[in-house]
MARVOFI-210114 format. One record per residue (C-alpha): residue in one letter; z, y, x. Coordinates in steps of 0.05 Angstrom, whole numbers, plus 32768, in hexadecimal, padded with zeros to 4 digits. Last residue first. Layout:
AZYX ...
REM end
This chain:
X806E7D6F818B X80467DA18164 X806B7DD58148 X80617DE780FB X80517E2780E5 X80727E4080A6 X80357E4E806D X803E7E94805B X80497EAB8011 X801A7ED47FFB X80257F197FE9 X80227F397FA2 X7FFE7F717F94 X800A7FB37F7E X7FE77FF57F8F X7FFB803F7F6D X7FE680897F6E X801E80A67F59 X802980EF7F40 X806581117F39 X808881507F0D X80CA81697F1C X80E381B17EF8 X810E817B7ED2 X80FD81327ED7 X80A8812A7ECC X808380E87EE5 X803E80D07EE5 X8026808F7EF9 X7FEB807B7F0D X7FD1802E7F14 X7FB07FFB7F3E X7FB97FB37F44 X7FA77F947F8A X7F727F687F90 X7F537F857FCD X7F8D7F757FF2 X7FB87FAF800C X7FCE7FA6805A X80067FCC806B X80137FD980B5 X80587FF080C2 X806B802D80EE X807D805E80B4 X803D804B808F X800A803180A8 X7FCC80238081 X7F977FDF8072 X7F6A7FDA8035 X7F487F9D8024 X7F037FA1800C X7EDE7F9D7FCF X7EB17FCC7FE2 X7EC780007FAF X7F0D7FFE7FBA X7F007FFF800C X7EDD80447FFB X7F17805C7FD5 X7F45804B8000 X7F288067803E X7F1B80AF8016 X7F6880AC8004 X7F7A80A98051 X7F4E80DE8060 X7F61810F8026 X7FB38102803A X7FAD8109807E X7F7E8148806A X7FAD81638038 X7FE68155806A X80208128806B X805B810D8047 X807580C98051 X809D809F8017 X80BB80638023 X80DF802E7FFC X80F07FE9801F X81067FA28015 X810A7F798059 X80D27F4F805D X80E57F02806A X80A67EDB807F X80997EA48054 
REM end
């Protein structure tokens, strides 16, 4: 399997950024269909398959809101050279 360093990341942007980006979700979560966004310069594709939650927090004066995806990835088959 290709090694995947871990990571946590967390972009702000726009209302609209944020609007368009939930309006492509949603419509590949009704089709059926993978879902595919970049964040911080990485491609991350989200299988149809993928679990889906919210989560609400509250510490303090904080409050936060997830909107949340988990899947697993599959393991990748190593390619063998041909000699």
């Amino acid at each position: 399997m290709k090694f995947k360093p871990k990571r946590d990341m967390e972009k702000v942007c726009s209302v609209s950024g944020f609007v368009a980006k939930l309006r492509r979700l949603a419509d590949a979560l009704e089709a059926g269909q993978p879902f595919s966004i970049q964040v911080a310069g990485e491609r991350v594709p989200v299988p149809p398959s993928a679990v889906l939650s919210i989560e609400h927090e509250r510490a303090g004066a904080e409050e936060e809101l997830e909107f949340q995806l988990k899947w697993k990835r599959k393991p990748q088959t190593p390619v063998m050279n041909k000699q």
